[in-house]
C-alpha positions as CSV (number, residue, x, y, z in Angstrom):
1,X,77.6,48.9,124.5
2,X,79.8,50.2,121.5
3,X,82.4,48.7,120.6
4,X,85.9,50.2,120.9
5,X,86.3,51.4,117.4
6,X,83.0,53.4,117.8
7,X,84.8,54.3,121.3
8,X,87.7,55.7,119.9
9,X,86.3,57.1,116.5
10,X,84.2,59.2,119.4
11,X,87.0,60.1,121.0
12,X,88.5,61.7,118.1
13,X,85.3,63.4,116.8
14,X,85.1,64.6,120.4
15,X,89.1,66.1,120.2
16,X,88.1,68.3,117.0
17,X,85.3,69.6,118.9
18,X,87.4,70.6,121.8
19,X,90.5,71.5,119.4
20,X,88.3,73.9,117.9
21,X,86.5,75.3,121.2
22,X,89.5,75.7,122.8
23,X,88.1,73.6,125.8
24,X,91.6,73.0,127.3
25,X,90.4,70.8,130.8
26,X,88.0,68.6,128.5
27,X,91.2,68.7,125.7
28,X,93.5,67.2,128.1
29,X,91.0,64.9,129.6
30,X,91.5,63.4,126.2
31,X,94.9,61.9,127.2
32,X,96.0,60.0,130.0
33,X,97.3,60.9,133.0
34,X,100.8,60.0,132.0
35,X,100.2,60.7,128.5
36,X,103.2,62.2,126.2
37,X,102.7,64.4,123.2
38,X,105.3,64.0,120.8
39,X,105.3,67.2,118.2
40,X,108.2,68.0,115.4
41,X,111.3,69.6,116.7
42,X,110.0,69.7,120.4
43,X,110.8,67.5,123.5
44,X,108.2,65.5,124.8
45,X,105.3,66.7,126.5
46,X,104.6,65.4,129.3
47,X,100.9,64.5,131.0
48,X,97.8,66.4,131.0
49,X,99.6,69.2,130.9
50,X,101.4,69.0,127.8
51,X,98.3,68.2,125.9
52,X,97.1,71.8,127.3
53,X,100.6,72.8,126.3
54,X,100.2,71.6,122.3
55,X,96.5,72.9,121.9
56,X,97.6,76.6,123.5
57,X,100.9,76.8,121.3
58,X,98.7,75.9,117.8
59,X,96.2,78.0,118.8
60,X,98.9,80.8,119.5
61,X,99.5,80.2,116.0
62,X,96.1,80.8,115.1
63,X,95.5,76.8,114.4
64,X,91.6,76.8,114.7
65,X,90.8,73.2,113.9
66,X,92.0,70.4,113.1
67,X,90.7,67.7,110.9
68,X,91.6,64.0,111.7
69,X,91.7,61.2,109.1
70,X,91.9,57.3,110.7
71,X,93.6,55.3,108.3
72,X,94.0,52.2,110.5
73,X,93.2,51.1,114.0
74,X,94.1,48.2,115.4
75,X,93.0,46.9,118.8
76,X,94.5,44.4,121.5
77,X,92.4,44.2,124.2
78,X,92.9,47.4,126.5
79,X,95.5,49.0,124.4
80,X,94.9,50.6,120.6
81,X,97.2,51.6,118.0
82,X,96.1,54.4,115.3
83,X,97.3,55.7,112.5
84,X,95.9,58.5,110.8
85,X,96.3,62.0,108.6
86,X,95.7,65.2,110.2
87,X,95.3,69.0,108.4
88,X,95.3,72.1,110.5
89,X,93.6,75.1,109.4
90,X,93.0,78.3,110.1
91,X,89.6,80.4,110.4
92,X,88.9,81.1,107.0
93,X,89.7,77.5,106.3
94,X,93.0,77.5,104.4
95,X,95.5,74.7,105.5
96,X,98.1,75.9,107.6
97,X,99.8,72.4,107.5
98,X,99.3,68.6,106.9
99,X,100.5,65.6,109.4
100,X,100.7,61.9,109.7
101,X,100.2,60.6,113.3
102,X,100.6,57.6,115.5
103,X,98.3,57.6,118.8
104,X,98.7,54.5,121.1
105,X,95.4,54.4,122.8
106,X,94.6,52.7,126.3
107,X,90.9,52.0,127.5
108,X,90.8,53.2,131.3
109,X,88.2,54.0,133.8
110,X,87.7,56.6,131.9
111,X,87.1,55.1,128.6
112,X,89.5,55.3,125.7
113,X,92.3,58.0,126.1
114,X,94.9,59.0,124.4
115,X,98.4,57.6,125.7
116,X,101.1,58.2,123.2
117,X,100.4,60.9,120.5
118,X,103.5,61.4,118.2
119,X,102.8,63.8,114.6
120,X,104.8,64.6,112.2
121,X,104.5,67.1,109.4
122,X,103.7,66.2,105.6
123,X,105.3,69.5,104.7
124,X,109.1,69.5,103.0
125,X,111.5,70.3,105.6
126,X,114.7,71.9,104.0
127,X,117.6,69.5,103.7
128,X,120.7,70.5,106.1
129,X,124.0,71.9,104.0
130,X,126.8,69.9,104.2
131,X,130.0,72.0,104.4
């Protein structure tokens, strides 16, 4: 039986693959029920549906994969906590951005899932002018 590292390193192999196929049922299958995807700028999204949501808005921006980049996991019992780097790119493999994430994780019946997913981008972000 693997362990839950090798569970959840799957996981995430398994989220490029569908990231880049577009596979938006298997996508959100990723994430659980009450799962909440937390993206720059954007309120919340909320369950299966908003992880549908995220994959058809960067792929409406022509996002066609996505590489992620575990820099530590740490696990207590049923619940995981990740943190990692993540690079969009387009098709012809420039980068269309650079993020850091948190994903809690929870173990469920149906294996590891994602629970809480919040990203952020590395990208400079113009300071607001004071008046």
């Amino acid at each position: 039986m693997p362990d839950a590292r090798s569970e959840i390193e799957s996981v995430n192999k398994r989220f490029m693959e569908l990231y880049e196929a577009g596979g938006l049922t298997g996508f959100a299958k990723l994430y659980t029920q009450d799962a909440l995807v937390m993206l720059p700028g954007l309120k919340a999204l909320e369950v299966r549906a908003g992880a549908m949501s995220f994959l058809e808005s960067a792929k409406g921006r022509s996002i066609a994969r996505v590489k992620l980049n575990t820099l530590e996991l740490e696990i207590f019992g049923d619940t995981a906590c990740e943190r990692g780097s993540a690079e969009a790119q387009y098709a012809n493999g420039s980068v269309a951005n650079r993020n850091k994430y948190i994903v809690v994780w929870k173990r469920t019946s149906e294996g590891w899932q994602l629970h809480r997913d919040i990203m952020n981008s590395d990208l400079k972000a113009p300071l607001p002018q004071s008046s």
